[in-house]
C-alpha positions in Angstrom: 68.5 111.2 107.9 67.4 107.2 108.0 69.5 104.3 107.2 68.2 101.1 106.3 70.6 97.9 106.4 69.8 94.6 104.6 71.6 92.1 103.0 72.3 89.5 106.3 71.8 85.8 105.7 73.6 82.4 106.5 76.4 81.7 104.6 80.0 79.1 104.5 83.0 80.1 105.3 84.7 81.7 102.2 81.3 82.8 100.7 80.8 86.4 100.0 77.9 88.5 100.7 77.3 92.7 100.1 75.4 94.5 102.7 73.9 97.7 101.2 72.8 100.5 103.5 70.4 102.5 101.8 70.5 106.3 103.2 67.4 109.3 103.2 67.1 112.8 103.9 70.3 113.3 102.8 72.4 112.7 100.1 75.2 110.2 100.3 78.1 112.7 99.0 77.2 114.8 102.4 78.1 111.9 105.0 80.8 110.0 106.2 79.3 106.5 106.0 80.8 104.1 108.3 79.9 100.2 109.2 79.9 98.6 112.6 79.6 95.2 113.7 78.3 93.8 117.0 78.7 89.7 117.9 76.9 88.0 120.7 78.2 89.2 124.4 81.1 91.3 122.5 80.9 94.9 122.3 80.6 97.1 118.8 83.4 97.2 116.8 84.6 99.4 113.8 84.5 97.7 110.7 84.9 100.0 107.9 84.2 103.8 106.8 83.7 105.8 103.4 84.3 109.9 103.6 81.8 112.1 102.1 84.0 111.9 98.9 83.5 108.7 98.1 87.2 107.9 97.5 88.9 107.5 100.8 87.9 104.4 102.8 89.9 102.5 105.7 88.9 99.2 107.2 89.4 97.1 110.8 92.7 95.2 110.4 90.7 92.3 111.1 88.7 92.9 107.4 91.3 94.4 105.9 91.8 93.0 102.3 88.6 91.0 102.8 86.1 93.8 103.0 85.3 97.0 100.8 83.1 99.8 100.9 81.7 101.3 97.8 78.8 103.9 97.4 76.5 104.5 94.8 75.7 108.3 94.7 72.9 107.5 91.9 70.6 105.3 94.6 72.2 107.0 97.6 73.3 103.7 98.8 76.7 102.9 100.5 77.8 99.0 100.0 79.7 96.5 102.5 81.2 93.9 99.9 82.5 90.8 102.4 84.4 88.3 100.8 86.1 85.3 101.8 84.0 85.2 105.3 85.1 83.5 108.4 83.1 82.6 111.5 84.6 85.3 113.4 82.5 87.2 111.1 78.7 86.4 112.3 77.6 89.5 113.9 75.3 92.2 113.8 76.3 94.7 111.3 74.4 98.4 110.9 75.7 101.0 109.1 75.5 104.8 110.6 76.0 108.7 109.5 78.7 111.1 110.8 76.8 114.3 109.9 79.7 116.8 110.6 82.4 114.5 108.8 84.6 116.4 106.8 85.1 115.8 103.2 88.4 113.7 103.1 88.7 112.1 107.0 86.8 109.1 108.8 85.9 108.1 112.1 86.5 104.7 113.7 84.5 105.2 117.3 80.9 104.8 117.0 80.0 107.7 119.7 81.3 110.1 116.4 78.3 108.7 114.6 75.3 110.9 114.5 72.4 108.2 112.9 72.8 104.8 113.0 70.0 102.2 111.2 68.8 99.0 112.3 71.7 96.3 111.8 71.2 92.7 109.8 72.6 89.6 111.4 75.3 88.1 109.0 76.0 84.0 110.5 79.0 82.8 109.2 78.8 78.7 109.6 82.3 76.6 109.3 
C-alpha cells in the first residue's frame, strides 16, 4: 500500500483548501484512512479519520466543524476539505493506512497506523 499527499500551499486565514491523499495497492473501502498533522517543534497530532465504510468519520476538537473527510471509492482517493483556516493550522499534514481497521471504528494515535505517505506543508498566514 502507498499513499501520496498533495494539495499544501499558502493561504489567508479563512481560506479553504482540500488535501487529497491518493491510495495504491489497495482499495480505499479496505482501510481506515486517517490524517495527521505535524507543526514546527510540536509533536504529530490527530486530525481526522474515515473507517473502511466510508460513512463514519470523527475529527480533533480543534477541527471539528471546520474540517471534513470524504473519500472517493471511484479514484481511490480519501479528501481533507479545510475550511475557514487559522494560523494554528500551518503544519505538515500526511495522511496514513490502518490496515487491520475494522469496518465501522477509527483510530486517533498514529502508532495504530500501518502506512503513512509523505505529508504537504499547509502555511496558514494572518
Amino acid at each position: 500500500v502507498q499513499l501520496q499527499a498533495s494539495g499544501g500551499g499558502l493561504v489567508q486565514t479563512g481560506e479553504s483548501l482540500r488535501l487529497p491523499c491518493a491510495v495504491s495497492g489497495r482499495t480505499v473501502s479496505t482501510l481506515v484512512l486517517g490524517w495527521f498533522r505535524q507543526a514546527s517543534e510540536k509533536e504529530r497530532e490527530f486530525v481526522g479519520a474515515i473507517t473502511r465504510s466510508g460513512i463514519g468519520a470523527g475529527y480533533a476538537d480543534s477541527v471539528k466543524d471546520r474540517f471534513t473527510i470524504s473519500r472517493d471509492n471511484a479514484k481511490n482517493t480519501v479528501y481533507l476539505q479545510m475550511n475557514d483556516l487559522e494560523p494554528g493550522d500551518t503544519a505538515v499534514y500526511s495522511c496514513a493506512a490502518d490496515l487491520d481497521g475494522t469496518w465501522t471504528s477509527y483510530q486517533r494515535v498514529a502508532h495504530e497506523y500501518d502506512v503513512w505517505g509523505q505529508g504537504t506543508l499547509v502555511t496558514v498566514s494572518s
